[in-house]
Every structure is written in structure tokens, then in C-alpha cells.
C-alpha positions as CSV (number, residue, x, y, z in Angstrom):
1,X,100.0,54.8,94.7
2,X,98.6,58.1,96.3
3,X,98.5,61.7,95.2
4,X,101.3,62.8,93.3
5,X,103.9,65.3,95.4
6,X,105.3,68.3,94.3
7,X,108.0,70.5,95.8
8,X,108.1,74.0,95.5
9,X,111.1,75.9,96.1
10,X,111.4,79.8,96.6
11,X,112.8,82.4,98.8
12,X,109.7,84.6,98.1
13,X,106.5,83.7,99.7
14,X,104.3,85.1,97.1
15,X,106.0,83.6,94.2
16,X,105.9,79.9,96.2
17,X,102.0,80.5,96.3
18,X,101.4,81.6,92.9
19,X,103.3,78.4,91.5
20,X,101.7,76.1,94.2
21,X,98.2,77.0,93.3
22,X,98.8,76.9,89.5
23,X,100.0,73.3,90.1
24,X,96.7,72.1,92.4
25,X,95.0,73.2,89.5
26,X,97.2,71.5,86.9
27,X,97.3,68.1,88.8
28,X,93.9,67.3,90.3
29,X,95.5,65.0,92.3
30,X,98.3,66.3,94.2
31,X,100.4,67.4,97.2
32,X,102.3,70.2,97.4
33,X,105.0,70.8,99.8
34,X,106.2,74.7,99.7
35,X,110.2,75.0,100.6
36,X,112.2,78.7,101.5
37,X,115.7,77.8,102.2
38,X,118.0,74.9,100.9
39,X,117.7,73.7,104.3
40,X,114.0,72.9,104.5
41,X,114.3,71.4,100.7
42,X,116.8,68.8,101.6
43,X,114.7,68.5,105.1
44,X,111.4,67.6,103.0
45,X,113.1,65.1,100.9
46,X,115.0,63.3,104.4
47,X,111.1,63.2,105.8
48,X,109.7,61.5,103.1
49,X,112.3,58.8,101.8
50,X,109.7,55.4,101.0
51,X,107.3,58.0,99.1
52,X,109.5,60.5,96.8
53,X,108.7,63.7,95.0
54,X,107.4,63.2,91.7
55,X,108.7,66.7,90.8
56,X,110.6,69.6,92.5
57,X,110.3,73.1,91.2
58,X,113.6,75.2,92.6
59,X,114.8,78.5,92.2
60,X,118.0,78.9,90.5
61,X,119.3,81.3,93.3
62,X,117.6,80.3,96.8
63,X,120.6,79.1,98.3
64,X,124.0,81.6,99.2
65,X,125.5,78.8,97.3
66,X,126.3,79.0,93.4
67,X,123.4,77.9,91.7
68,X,125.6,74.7,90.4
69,X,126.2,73.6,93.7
70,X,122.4,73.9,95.1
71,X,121.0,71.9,91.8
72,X,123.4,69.1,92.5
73,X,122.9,69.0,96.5
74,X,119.0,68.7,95.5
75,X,119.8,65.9,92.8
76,X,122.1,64.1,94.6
77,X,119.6,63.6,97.4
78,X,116.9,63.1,95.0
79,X,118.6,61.2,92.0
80,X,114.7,59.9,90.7
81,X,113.2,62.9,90.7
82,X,113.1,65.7,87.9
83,X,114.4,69.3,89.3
84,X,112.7,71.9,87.2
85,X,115.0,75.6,88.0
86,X,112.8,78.8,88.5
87,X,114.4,82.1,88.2
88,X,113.4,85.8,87.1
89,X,117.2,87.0,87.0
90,X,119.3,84.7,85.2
91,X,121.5,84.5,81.8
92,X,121.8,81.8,79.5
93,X,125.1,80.8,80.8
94,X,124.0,80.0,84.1
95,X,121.4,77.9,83.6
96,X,122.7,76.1,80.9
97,X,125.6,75.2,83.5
98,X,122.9,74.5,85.9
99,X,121.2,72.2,83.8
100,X,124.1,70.5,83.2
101,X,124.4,69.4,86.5
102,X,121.4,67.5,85.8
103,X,118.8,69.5,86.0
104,X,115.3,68.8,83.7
105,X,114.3,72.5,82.6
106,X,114.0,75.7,83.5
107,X,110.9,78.1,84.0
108,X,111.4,81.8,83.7
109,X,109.5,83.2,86.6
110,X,107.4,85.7,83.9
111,X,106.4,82.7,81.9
112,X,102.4,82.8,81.3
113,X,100.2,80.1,82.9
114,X,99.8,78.1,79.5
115,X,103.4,77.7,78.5
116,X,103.7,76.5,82.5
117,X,101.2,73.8,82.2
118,X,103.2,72.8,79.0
119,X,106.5,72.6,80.5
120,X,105.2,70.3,83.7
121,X,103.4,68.4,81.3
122,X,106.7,67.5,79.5
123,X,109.4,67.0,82.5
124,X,106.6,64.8,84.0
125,X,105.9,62.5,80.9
126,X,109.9,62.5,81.2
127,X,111.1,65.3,78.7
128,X,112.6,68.6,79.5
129,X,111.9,72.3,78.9
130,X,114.1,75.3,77.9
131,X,112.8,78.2,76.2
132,X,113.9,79.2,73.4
133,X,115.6,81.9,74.4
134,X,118.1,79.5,75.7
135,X,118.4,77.3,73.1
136,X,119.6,80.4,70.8
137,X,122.0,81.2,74.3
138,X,120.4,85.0,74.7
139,X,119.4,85.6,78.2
140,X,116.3,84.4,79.9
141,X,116.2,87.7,82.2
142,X,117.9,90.2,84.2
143,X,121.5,89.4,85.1
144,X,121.6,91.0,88.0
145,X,120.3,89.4,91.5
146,X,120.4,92.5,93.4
147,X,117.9,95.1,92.4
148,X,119.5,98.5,90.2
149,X,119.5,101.7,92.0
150,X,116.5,103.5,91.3
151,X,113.9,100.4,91.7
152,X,111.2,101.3,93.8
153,X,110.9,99.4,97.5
154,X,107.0,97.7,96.8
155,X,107.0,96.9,100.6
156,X,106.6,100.4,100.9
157,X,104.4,101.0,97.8
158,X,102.2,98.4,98.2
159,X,99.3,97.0,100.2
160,X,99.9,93.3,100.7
161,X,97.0,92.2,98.8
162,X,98.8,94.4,95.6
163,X,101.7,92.8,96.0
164,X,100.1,89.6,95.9
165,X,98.1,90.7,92.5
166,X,101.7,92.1,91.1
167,X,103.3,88.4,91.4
168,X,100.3,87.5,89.7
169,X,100.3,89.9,87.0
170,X,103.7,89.2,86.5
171,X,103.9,85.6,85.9
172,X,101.5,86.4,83.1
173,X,98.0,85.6,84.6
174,X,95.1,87.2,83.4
175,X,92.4,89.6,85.5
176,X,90.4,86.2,85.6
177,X,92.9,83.8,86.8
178,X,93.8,86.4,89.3
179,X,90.6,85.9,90.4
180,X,90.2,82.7,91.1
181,X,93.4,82.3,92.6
182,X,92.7,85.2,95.4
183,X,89.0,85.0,95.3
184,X,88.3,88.3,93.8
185,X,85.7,89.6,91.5
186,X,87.5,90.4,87.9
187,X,86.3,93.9,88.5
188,X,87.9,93.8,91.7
189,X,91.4,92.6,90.2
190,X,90.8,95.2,87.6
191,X,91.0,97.8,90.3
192,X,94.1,96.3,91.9
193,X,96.0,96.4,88.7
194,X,95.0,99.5,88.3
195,X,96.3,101.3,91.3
196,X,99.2,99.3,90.9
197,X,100.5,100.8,88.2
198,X,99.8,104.3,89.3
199,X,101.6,103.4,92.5
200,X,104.6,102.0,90.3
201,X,104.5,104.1,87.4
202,X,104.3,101.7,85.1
203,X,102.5,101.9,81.6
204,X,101.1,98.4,81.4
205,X,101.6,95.1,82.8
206,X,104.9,94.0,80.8
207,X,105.9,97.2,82.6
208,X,105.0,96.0,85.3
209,X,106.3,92.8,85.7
210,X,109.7,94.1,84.3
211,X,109.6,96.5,87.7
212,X,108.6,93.5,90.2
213,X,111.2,91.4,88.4
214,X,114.1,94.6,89.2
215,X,112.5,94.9,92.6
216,X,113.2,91.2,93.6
217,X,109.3,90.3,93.8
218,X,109.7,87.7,92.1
């Protein structure tokens, strides 16, 4: 039957890494195909039409489209496979309305590694995820898409490598995963996350991944 494949969806390089690295580790035995536009999503799924995607992880706001339309453009041309939505800005509303269209879940881009392995687990043993901040129809993060006056430019701030250890930091990883996903010493990480929040004056890492959130890291 082959490796299992996975499609990754995300206008924001970093993120698409973070997500595809967590998922090689999750499923030992898989390929993972990274996507940035709508374009190259519906591309990868007209490439590979005898061997479908066992999953596809997309961002709720990738495409100029409204997030209703993308979802069912991506179901449509994949009606067997489950469409898991990613998004750090989004409110209740949306996604419920997005999930409607047929979509499986939805994975706030802040959510810590372990409650990700639990909602993969689940859409792929044919369930579906929604925090529960959904279910009680409060909103799963920042409305807005565009980042608020006053948020600080990180392309500016940061080294690349920081930025990289921000996305990390937060999707909720710890020093250690970190780590292993870059190849750094804890201490090392320790450092990073360190000068990061100097650089973003942030008092700890929620802090800090409220700012990358705002600044459209993520």
C-alpha cells in the first residue's frame, strides 16, 4: 500500500516546516508534500490521482478566496480525503461555517505538540477535532488577518534562525523539541528564546506567541 501521504498547506514557510516535521515524527511511515498557494494544493492532488492523500492539513485563510470557498475547492477535488483547517486568526463563526462545508477539524496554529498528535490521530481513525473553545462558540484566536498597528515587523527584529525558534515556541514546543527539530543543543534553544524575547519585548513565551500570532508569523 506504500507510505501514507500527507499534505501540508500554508502560506508561511516556517509554519509549513514546523507542522511537516511534527507529522514525520508522528507517522513513521509517511510522505509529506508541503503546499503555499491554492494553486499548488489543487496541483498536488491533479499529480497524484491513482494514490490519494491520506490527510491534508490547510490553512483556513491561504487562498484570497473566503475561507468557504477554498475548503470546498480542496474537498471537491479530494472528496476521500479528510481536510483538517489550520489557522492562528480565526473566530468561531468562521470555522464552524468552514467545517460545514465539510471540513474534518480544525487545529489552532498555537495548539501544543501533544494535543496535535491527538487531533491527527482522531481525523485519521475517521473522527474529527474541534477544541473546545469552539464547541462553547468563543473564538479560537485573533479576528483579525491583518496585523494591529503597533506589532513589531520580526523580519526586521529577527535573525532567521529566531524566527524559526519563535514558530516553534509558539506552536507550544518545548526547548527540547526545539531541539530536535533544528538540531540544536537545549542550551542553545535556551539562548534563542532568550534573545527573542528581549528583542520582542515579551515577558514569556505565551507572550510571545501572542506577538508572532499579531505579527502574521504564524
Amino acid at each position: 500500500m506504500g507510505p501514507m501521504r500527507v499534505l501540508v498547506a500554508d502560506d508561511h514557510p516556517l509554519y509549513r516546516e514546523a507542522v511537516r516535521l511534527r507529522i514525520e515524527r508522528l507517522l513513521s511511515d509517511c510522505t509529506v508534500i508541503e503546499a503555499g498557494t491554492l494553486d499548488q494544493v489543487l496541483a498536488a492532488m491533479r499529480t497524484i490521482p491513482i494514490r490519494p492523500f491520506d490527510l491534508i492539513l490547510l490553512d483556513l485563510h491561504m487562498s484570497e478566496l473566503e475561507p468557504d470557498a477554498s475548503v470546498r475547492l480542496v474537498i471537491d477535488a479530494a472528496p476521500d480525503t479528510p481536510v483538517l483547517l489550520m489557522s492562528g486568526s480565526a473566530t468561531s463563526q468562521a470555522i464552524k461555517s468552514a467545517i460545514g462545508q465539510g471540513a474534518r477539524g480544525f487545529l489552532p496554529k498555537t495548539m501544543p505538540p501533544d494535543l496535535f498528535a491527538t487531533a491527527i490521530s482522531m481525523v485519521l481513525g475517521g473522527g474529527s477535532y474541534l477544541p473546545v473553545e469552539i464547541l462553547q462558540g468563543t473564538d479560537a484566536g485573533l479576528p483579525e488577518r491583518e496585523p494591529p498597528a503597533g506589532t513589531p515587523n520580526l523580519d526586521e527584529i529577527l535573525t532567521p534562525r529566531e524566527r524559526q525558534v519563535l514558530v516553534r515556541v509558539a506552536t507550544g514546543a518545548s526547548n527540547k523539541e526545539i531541539g530536535r527539530d533544528l538540531t540544536l543543543a537545549e542550551v542553545t534553544v535556551k539562548l534563542h528564546v532568550r534573545q527573542i524575547l528581549r528583542k520582542i519585548e515579551a515577558r514569556n513565551r505565551s507572550e510571545a506567541a501572542a506577538i508572532a500570532t499579531r505579527a502574521g508569523l504564524i
